[in-house]
PDB file of N, H, CA, C and O in Angstrom:
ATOM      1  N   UNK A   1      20.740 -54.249 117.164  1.00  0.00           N
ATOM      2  CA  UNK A   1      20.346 -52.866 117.389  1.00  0.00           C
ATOM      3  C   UNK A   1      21.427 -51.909 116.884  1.00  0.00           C
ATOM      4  O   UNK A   1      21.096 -50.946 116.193  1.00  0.00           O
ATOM      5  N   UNK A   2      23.240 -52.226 117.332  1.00  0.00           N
ATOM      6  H   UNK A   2      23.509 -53.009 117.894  1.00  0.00           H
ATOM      7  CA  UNK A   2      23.723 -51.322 117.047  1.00  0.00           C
ATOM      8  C   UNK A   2      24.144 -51.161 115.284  1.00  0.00           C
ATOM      9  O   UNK A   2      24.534 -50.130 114.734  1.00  0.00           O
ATOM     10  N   UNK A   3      23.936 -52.445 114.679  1.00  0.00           N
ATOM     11  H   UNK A   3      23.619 -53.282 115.125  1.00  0.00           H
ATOM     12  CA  UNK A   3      23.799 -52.655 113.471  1.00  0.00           C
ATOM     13  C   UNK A   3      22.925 -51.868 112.392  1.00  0.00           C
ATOM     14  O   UNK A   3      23.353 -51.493 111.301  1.00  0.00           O
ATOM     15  N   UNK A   4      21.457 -51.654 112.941  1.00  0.00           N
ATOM     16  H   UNK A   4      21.109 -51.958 113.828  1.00  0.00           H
ATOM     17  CA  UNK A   4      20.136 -51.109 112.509  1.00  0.00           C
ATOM     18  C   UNK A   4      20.461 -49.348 112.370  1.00  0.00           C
ATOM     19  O   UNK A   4      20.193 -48.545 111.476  1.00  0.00           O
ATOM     20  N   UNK A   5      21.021 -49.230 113.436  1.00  0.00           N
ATOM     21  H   UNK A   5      21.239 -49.882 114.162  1.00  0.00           H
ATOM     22  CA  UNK A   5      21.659 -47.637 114.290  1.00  0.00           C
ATOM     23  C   UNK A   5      22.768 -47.089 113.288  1.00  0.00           C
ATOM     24  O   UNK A   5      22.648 -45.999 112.731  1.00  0.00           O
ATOM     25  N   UNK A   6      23.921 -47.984 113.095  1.00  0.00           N
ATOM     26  H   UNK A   6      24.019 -48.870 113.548  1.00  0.00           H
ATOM     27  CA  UNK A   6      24.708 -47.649 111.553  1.00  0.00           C
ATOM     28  C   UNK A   6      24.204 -47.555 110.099  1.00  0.00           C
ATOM     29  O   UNK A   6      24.844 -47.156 109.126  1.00  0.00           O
ATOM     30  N   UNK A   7      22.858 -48.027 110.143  1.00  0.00           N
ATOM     31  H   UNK A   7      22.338 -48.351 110.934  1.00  0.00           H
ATOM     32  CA  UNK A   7      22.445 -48.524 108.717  1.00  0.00           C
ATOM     33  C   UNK A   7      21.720 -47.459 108.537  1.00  0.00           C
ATOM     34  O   UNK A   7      21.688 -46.893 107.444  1.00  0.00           O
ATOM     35  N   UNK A   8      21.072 -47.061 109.534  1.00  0.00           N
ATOM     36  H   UNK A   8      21.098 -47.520 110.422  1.00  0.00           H
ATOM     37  CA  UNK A   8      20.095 -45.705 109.479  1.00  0.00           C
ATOM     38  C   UNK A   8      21.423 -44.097 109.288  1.00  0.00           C
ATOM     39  O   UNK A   8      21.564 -43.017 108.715  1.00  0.00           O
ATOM     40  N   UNK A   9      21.997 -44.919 110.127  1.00  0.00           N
ATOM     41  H   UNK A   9      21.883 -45.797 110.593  1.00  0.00           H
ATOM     42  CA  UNK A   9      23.336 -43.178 110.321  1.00  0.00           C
ATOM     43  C   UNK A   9      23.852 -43.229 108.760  1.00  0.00           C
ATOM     44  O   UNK A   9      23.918 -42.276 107.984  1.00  0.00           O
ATOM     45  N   UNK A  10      24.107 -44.230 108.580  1.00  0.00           N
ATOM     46  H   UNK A  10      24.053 -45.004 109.211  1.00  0.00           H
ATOM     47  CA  UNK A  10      25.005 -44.108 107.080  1.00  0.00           C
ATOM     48  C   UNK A  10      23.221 -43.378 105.759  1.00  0.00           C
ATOM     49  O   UNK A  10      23.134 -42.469 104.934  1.00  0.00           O
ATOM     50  N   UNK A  11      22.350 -44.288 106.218  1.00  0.00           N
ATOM     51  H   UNK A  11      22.421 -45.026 106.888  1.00  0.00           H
ATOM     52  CA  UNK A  11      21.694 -43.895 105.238  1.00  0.00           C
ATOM     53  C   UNK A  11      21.205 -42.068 105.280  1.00  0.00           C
ATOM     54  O   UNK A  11      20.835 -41.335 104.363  1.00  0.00           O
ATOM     55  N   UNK A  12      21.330 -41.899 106.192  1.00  0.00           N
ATOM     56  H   UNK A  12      21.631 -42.494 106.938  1.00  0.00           H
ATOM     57  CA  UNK A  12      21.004 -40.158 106.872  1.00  0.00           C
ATOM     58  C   UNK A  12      22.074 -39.427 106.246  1.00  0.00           C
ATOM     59  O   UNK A  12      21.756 -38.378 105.684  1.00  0.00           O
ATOM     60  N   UNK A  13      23.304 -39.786 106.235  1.00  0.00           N
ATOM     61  H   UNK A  13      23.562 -40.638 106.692  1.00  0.00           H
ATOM     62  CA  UNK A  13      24.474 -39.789 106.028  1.00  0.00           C
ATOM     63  C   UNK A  13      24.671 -39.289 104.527  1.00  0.00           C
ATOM     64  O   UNK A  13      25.289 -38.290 104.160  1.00  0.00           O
ATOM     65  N   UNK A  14      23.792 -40.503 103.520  1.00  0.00           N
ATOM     66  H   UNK A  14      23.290 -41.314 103.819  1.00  0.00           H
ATOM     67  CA  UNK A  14      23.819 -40.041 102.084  1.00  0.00           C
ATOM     68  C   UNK A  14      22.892 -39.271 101.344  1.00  0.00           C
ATOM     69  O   UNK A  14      22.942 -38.715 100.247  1.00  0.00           O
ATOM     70  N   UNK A  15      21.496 -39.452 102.779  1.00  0.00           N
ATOM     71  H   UNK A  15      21.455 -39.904 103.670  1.00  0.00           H
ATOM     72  CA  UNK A  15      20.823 -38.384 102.011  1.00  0.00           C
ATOM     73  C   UNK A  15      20.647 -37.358 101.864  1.00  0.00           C
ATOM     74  O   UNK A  15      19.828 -36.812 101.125  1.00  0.00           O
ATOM     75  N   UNK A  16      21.594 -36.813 102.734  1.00  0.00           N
ATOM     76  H   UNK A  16      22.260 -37.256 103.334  1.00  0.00           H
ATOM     77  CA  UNK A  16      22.378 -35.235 103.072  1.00  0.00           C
ATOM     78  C   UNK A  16      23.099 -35.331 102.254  1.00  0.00           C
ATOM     79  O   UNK A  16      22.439 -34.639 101.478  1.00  0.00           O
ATOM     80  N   UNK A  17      24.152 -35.663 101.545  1.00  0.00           N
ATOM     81  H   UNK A  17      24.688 -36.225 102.175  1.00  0.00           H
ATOM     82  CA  UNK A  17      25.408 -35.804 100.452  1.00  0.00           C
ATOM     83  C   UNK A  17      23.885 -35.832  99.189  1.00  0.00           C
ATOM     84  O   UNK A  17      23.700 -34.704  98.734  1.00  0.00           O
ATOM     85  N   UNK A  18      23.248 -36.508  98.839  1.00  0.00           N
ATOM     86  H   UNK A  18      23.398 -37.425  99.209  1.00  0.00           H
ATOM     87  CA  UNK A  18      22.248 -36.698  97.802  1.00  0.00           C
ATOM     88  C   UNK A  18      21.468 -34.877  98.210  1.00  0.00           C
ATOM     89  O   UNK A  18      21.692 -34.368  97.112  1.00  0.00           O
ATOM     90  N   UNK A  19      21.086 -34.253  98.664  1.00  0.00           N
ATOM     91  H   UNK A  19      20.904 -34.666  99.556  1.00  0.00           H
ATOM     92  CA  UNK A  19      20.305 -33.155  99.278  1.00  0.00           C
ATOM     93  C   UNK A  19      21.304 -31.769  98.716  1.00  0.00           C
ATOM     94  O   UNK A  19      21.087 -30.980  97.797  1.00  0.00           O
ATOM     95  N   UNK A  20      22.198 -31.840  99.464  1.00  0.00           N
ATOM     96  H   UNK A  20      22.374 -32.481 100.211  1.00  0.00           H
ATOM     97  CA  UNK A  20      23.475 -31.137  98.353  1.00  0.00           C
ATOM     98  C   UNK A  20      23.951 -31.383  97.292  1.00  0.00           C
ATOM     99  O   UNK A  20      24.778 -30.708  96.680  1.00  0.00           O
ATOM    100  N   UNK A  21      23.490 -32.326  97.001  1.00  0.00           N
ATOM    101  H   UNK A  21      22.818 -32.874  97.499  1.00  0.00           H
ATOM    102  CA  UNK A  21      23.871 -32.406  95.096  1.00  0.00           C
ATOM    103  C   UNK A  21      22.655 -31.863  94.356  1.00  0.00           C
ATOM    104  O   UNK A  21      22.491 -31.015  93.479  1.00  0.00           O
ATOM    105  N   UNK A  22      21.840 -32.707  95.071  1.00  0.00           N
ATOM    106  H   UNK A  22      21.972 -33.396  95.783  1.00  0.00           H
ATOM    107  CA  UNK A  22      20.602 -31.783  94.281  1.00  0.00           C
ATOM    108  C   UNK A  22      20.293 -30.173  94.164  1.00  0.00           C
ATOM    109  O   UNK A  22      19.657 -29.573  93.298  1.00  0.00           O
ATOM    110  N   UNK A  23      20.807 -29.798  95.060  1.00  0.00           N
ATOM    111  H   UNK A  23      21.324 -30.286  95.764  1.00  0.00           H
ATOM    112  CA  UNK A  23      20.529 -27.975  95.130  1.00  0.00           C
ATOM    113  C   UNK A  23      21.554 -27.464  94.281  1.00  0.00           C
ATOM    114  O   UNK A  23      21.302 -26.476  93.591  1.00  0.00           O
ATOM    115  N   UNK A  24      23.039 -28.176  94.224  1.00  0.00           N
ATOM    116  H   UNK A  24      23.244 -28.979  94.785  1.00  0.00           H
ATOM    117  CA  UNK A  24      24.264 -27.935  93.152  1.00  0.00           C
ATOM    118  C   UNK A  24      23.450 -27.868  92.308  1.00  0.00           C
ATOM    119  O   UNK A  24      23.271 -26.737  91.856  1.00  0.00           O
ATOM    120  N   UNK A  25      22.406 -29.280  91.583  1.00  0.00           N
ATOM    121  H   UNK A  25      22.552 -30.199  91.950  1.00  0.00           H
ATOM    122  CA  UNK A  25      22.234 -29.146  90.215  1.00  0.00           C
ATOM    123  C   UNK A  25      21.448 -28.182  90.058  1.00  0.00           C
ATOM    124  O   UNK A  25      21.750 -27.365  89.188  1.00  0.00           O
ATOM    125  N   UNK A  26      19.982 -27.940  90.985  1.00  0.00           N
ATOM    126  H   UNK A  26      19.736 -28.604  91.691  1.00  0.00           H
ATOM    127  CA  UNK A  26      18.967 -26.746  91.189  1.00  0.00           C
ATOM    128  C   UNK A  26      19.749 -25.492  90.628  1.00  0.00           C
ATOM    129  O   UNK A  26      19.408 -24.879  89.616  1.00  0.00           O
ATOM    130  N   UNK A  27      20.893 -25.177  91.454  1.00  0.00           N
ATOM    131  H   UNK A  27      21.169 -25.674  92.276  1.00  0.00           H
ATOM    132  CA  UNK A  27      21.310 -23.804  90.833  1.00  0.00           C
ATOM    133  C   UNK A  27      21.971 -23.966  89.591  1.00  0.00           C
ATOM    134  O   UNK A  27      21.808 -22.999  88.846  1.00  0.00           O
ATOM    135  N   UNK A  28      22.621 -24.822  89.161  1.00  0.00           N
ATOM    136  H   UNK A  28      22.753 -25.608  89.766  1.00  0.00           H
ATOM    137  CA  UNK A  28      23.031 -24.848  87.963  1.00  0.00           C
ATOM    138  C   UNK A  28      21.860 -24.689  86.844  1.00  0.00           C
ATOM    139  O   UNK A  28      21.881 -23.772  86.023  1.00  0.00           O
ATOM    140  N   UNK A  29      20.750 -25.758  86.899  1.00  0.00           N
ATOM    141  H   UNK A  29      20.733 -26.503  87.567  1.00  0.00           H
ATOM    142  CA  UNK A  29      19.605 -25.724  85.900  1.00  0.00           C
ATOM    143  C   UNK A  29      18.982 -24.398  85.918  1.00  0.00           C
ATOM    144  O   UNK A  29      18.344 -24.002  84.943  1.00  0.00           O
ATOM    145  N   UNK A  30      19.134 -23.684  86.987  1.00  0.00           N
ATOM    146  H   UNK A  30      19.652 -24.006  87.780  1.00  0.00           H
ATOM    147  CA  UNK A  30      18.104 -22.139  87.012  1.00  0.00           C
ATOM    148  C   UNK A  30      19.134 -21.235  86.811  1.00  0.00           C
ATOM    149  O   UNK A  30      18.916 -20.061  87.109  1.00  0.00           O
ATOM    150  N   UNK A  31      20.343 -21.591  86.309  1.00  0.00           N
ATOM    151  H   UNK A  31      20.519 -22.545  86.067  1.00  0.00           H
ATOM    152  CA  UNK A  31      21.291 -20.598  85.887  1.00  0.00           C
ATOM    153  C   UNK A  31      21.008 -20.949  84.468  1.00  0.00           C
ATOM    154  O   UNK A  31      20.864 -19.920  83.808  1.00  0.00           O
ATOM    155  N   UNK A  32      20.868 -22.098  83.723  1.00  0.00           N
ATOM    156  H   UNK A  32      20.985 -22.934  84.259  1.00  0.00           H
ATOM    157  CA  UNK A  32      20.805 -21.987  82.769  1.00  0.00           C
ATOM    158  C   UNK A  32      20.040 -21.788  82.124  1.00  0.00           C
ATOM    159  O   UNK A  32      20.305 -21.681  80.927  1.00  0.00           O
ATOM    160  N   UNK A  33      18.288 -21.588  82.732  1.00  0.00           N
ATOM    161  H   UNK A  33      18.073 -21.675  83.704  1.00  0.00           H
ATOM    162  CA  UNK A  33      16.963 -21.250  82.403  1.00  0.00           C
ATOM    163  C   UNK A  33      17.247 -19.824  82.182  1.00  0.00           C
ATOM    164  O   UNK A  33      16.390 -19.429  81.392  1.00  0.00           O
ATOM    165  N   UNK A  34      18.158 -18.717  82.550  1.00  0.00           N
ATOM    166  H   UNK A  34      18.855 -19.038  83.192  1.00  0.00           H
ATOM    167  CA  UNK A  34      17.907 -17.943  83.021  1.00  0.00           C
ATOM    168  C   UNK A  34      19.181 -17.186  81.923  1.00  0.00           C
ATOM    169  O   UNK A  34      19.323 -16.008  81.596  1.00  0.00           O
ATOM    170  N   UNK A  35      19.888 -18.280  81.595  1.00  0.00           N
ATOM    171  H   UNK A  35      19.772 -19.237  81.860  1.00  0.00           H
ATOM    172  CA  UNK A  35      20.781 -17.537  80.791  1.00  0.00           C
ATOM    173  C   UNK A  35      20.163 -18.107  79.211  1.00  0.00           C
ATOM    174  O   UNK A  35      20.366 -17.419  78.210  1.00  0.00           O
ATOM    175  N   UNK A  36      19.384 -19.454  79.125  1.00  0.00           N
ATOM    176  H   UNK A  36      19.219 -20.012  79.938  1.00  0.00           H
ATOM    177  CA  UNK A  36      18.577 -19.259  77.616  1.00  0.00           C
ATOM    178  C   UNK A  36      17.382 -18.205  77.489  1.00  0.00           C
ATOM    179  O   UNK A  36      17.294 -17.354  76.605  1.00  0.00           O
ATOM    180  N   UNK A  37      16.469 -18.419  78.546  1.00  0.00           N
ATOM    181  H   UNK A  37      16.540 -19.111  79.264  1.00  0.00           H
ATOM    182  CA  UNK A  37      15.303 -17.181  78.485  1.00  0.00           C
ATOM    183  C   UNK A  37      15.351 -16.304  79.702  1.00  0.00           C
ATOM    184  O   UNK A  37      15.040 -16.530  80.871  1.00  0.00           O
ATOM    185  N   UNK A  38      16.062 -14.717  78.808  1.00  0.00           N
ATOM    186  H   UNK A  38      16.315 -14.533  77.858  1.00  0.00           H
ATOM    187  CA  UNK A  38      16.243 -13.789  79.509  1.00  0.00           C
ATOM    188  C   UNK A  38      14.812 -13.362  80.456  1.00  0.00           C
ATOM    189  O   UNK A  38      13.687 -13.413  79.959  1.00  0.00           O
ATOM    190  N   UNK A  39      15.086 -12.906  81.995  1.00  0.00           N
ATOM    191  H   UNK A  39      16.000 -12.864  82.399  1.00  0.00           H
ATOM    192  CA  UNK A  39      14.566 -12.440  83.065  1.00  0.00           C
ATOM    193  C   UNK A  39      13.155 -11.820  82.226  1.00  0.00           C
ATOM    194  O   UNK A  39      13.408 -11.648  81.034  1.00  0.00           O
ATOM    195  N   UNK A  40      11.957 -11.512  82.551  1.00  0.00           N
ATOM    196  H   UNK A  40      11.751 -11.652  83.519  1.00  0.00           H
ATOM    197  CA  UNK A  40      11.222 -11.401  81.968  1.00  0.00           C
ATOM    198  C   UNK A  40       9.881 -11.340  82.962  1.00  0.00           C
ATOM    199  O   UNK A  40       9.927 -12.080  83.945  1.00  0.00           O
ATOM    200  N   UNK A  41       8.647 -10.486  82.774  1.00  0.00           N
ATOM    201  H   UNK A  41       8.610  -9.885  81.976  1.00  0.00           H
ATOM    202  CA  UNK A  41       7.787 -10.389  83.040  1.00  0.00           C
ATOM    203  C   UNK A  41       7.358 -11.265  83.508  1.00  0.00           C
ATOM    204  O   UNK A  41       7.160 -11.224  84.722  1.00  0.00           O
ATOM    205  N   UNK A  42       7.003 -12.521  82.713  1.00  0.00           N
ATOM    206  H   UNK A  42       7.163 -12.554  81.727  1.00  0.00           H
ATOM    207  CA  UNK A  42       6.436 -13.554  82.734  1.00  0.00           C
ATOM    208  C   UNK A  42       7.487 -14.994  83.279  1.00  0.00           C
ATOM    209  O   UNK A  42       7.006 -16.127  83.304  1.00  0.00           O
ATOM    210  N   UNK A  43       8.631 -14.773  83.600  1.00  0.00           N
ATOM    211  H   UNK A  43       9.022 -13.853  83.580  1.00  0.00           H
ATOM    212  CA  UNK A  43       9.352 -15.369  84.325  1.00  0.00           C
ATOM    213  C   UNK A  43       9.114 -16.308  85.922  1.00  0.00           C
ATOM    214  O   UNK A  43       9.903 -17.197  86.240  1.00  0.00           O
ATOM    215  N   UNK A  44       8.246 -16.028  86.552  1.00  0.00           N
ATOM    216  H   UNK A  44       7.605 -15.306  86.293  1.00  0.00           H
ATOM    217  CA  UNK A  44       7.075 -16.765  87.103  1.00  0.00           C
ATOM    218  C   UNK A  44       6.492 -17.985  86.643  1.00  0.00           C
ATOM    219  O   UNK A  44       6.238 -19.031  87.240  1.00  0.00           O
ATOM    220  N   UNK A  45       6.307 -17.572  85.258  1.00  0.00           N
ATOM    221  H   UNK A  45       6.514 -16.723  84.773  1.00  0.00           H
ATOM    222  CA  UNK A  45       5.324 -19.200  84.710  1.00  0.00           C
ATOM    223  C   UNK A  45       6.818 -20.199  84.461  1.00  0.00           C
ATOM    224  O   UNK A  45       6.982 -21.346  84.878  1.00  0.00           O
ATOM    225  N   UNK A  46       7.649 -19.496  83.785  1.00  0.00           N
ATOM    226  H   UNK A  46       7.517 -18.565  83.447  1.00  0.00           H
ATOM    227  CA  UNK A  46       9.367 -20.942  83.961  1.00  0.00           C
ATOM    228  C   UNK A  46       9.142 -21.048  84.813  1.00  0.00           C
ATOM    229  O   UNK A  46       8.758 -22.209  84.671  1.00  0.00           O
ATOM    230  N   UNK A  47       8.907 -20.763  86.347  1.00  0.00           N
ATOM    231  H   UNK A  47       9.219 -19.819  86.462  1.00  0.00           H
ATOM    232  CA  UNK A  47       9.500 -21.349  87.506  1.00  0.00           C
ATOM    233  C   UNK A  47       8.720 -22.120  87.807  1.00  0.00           C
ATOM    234  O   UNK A  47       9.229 -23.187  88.148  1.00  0.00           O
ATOM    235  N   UNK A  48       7.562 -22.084  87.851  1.00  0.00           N
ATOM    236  H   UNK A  48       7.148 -21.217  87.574  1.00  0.00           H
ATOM    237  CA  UNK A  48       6.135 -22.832  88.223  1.00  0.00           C
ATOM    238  C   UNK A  48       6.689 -23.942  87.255  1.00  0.00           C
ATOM    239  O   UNK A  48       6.998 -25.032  87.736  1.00  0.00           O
ATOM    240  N   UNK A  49       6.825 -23.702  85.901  1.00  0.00           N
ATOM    241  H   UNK A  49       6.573 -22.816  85.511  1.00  0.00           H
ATOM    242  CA  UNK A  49       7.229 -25.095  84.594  1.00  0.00           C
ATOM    243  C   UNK A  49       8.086 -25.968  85.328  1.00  0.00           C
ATOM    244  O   UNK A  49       8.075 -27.176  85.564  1.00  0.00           O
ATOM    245  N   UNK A  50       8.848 -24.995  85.627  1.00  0.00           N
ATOM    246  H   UNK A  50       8.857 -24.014  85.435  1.00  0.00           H
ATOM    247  CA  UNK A  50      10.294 -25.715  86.096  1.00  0.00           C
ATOM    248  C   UNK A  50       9.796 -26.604  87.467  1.00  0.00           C
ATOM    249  O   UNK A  50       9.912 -27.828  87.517  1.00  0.00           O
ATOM    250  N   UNK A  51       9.339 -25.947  88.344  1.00  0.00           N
ATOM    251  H   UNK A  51       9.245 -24.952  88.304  1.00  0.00           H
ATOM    252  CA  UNK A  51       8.693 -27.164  89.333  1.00  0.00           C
ATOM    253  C   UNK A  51       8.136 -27.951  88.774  1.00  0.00           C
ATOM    254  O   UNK A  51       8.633 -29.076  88.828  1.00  0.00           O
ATOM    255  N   UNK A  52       6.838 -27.774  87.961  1.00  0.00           N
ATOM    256  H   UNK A  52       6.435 -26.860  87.917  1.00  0.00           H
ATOM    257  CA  UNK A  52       6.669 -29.320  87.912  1.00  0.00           C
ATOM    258  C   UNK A  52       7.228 -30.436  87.266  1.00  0.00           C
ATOM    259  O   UNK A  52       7.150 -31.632  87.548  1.00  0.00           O
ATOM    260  N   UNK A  53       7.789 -29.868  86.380  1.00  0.00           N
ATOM    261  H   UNK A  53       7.853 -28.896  86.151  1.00  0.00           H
ATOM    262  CA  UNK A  53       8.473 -30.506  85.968  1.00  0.00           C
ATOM    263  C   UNK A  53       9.374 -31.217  86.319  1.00  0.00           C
ATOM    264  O   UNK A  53       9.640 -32.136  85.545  1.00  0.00           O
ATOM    265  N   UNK A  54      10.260 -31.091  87.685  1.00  0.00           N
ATOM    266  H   UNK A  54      10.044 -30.343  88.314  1.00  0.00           H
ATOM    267  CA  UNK A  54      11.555 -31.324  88.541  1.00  0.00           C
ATOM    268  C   UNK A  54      10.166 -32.421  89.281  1.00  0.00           C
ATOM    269  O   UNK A  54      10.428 -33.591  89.556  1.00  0.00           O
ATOM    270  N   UNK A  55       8.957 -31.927  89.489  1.00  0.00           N
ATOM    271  H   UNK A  55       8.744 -30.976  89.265  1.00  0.00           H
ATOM    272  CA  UNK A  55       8.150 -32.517  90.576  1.00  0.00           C
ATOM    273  C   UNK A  55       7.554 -33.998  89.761  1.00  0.00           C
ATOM    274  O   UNK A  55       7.483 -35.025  90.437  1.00  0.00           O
ATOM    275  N   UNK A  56       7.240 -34.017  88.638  1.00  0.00           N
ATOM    276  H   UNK A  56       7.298 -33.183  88.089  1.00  0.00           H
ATOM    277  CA  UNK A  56       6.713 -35.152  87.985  1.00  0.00           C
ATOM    278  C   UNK A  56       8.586 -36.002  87.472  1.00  0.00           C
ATOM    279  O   UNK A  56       8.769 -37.196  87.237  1.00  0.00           O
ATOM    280  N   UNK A  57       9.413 -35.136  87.451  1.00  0.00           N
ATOM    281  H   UNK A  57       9.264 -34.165  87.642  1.00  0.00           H
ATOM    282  CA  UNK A  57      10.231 -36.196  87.726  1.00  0.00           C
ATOM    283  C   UNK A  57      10.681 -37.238  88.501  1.00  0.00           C
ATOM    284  O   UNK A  57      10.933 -38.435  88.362  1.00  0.00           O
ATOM    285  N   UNK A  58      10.704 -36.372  89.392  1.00  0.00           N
ATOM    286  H   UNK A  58      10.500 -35.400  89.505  1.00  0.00           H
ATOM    287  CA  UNK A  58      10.950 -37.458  91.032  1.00  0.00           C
ATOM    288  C   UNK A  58       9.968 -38.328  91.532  1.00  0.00           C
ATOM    289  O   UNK A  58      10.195 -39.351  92.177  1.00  0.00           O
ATOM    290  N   UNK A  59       8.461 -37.722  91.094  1.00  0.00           N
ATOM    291  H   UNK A  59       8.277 -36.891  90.570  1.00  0.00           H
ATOM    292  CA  UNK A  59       7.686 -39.244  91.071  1.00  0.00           C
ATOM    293  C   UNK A  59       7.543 -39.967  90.701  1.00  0.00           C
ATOM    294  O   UNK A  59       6.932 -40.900  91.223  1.00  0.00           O
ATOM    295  N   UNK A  60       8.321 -39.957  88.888  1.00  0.00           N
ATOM    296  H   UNK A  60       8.818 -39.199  88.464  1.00  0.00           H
ATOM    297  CA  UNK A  60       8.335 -40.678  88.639  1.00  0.00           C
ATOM    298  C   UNK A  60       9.452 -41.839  89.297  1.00  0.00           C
ATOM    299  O   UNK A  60       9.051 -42.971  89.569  1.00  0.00           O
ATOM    300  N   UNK A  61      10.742 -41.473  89.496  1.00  0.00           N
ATOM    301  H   UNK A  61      11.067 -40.553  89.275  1.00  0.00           H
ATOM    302  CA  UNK A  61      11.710 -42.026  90.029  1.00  0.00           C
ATOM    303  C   UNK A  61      11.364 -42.706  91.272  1.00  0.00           C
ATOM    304  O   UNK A  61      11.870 -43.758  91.664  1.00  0.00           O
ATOM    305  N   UNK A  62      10.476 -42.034  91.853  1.00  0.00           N
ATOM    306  H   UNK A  62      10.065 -41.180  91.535  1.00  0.00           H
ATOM    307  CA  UNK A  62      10.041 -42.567  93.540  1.00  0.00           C
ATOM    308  C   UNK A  62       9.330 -43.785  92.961  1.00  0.00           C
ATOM    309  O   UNK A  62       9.924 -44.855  93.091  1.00  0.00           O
ATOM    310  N   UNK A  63       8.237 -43.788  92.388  1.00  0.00           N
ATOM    311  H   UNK A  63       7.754 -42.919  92.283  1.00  0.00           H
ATOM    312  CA  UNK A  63       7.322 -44.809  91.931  1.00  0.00           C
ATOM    313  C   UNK A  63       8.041 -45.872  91.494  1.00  0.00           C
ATOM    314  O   UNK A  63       7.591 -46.990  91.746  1.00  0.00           O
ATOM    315  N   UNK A  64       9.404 -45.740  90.690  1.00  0.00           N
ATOM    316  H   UNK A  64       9.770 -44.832  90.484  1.00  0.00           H
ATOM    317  CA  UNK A  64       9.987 -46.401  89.833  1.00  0.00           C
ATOM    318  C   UNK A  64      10.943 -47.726  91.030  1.00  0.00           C
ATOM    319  O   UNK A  64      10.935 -48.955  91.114  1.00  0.00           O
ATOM    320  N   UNK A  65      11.534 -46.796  91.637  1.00  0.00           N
ATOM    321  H   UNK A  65      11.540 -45.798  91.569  1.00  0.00           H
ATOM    322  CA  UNK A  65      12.218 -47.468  93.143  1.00  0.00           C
ATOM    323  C   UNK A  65      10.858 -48.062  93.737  1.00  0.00           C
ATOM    324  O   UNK A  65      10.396 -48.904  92.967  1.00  0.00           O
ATOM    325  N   UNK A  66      10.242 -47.907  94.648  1.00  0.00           N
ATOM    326  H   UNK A  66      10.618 -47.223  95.273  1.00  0.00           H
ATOM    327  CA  UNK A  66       9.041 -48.507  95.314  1.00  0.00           C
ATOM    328  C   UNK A  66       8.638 -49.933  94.692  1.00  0.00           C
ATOM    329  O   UNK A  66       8.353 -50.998  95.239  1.00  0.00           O
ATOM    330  N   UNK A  67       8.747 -49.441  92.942  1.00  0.00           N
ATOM    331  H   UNK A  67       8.979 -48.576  92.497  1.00  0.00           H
ATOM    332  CA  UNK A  67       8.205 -50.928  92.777  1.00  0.00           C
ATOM    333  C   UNK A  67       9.689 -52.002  92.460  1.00  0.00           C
ATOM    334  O   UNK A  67       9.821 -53.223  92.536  1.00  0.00           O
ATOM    335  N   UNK A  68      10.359 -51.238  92.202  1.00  0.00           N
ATOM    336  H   UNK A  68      10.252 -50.245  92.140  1.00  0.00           H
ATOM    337  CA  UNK A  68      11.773 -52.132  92.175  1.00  0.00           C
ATOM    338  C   UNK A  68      12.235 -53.222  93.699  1.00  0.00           C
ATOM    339  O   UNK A  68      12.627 -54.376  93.869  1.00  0.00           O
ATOM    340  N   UNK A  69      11.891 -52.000  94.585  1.00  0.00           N
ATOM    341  H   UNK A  69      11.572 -51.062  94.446  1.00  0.00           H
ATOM    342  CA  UNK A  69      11.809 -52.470  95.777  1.00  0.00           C
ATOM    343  C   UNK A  69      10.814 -53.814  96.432  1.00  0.00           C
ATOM    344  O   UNK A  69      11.007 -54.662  97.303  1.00  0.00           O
ATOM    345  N   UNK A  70       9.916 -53.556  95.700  1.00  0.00           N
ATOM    346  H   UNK A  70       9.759 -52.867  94.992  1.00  0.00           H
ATOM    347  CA  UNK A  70       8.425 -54.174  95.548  1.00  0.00           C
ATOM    348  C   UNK A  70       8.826 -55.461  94.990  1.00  0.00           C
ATOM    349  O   UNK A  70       8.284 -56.437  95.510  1.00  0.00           O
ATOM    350  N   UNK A  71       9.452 -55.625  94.276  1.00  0.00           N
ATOM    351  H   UNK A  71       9.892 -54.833  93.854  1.00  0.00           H
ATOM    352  CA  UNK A  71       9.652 -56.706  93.060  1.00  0.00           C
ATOM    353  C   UNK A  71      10.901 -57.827  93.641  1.00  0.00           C
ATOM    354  O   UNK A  71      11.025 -59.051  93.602  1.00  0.00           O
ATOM    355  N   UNK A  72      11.735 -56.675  94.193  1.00  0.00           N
ATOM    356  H   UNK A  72      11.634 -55.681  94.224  1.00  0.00           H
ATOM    357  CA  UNK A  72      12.557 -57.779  95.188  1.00  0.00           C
ATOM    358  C   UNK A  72      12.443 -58.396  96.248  1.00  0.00           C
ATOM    359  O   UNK A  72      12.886 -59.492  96.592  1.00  0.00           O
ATOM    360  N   UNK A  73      11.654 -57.440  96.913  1.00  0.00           N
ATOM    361  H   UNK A  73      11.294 -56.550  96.633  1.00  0.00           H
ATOM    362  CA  UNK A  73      11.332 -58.632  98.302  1.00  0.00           C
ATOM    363  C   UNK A  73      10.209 -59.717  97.857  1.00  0.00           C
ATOM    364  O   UNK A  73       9.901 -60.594  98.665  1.00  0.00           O
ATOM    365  N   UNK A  74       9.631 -59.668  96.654  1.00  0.00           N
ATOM    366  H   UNK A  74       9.881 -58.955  95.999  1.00  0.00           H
ATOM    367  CA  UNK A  74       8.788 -60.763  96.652  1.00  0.00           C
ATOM    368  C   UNK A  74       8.908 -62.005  96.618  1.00  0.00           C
ATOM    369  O   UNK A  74       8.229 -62.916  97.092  1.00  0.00           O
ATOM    370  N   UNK A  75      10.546 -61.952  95.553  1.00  0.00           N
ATOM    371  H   UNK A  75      11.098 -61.213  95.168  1.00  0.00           H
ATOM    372  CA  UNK A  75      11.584 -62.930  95.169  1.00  0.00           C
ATOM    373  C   UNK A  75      11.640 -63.831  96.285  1.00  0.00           C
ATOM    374  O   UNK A  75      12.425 -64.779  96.274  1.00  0.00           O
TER     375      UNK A  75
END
């Protein structure tokens, strides 16, 4: 139990450290959207781009882990 209890704390642990890196890079990438295509009317549709784009990434990555995950416990 108290084993399970560290494994979960540590993993909570990194995905807060992983959660703040990601928003580091967030502002960095929308600083640099913003310093190639100046502020703009239509500045709305980058951001919407920019989500999905950030959004079909990470599924892909999620999907990609799941089956990695998938593939090892079958072993």
């Amino acid at each position: 139990m108290k084993k399970e209890l560290e494994q979960r704390t540590i993993g909570y642990i990194v995905a807060a450290f992983g959660l703040v890196a990601g928003l580091a890079w967030n502002d960095a990438i929308k600083s640099l959207i913003e310093y190639l295509i100046p502020v703009s009317a239509n500045s709305i549709w980058i951001k919407f781009g920019y989500a999905a784009v950030i959004t079909a990434v990470v599924v892909l990555i999620t999907l990609y882990l799941l089956n990695l995950v998938k593939r090892d416990s079958t072993k």
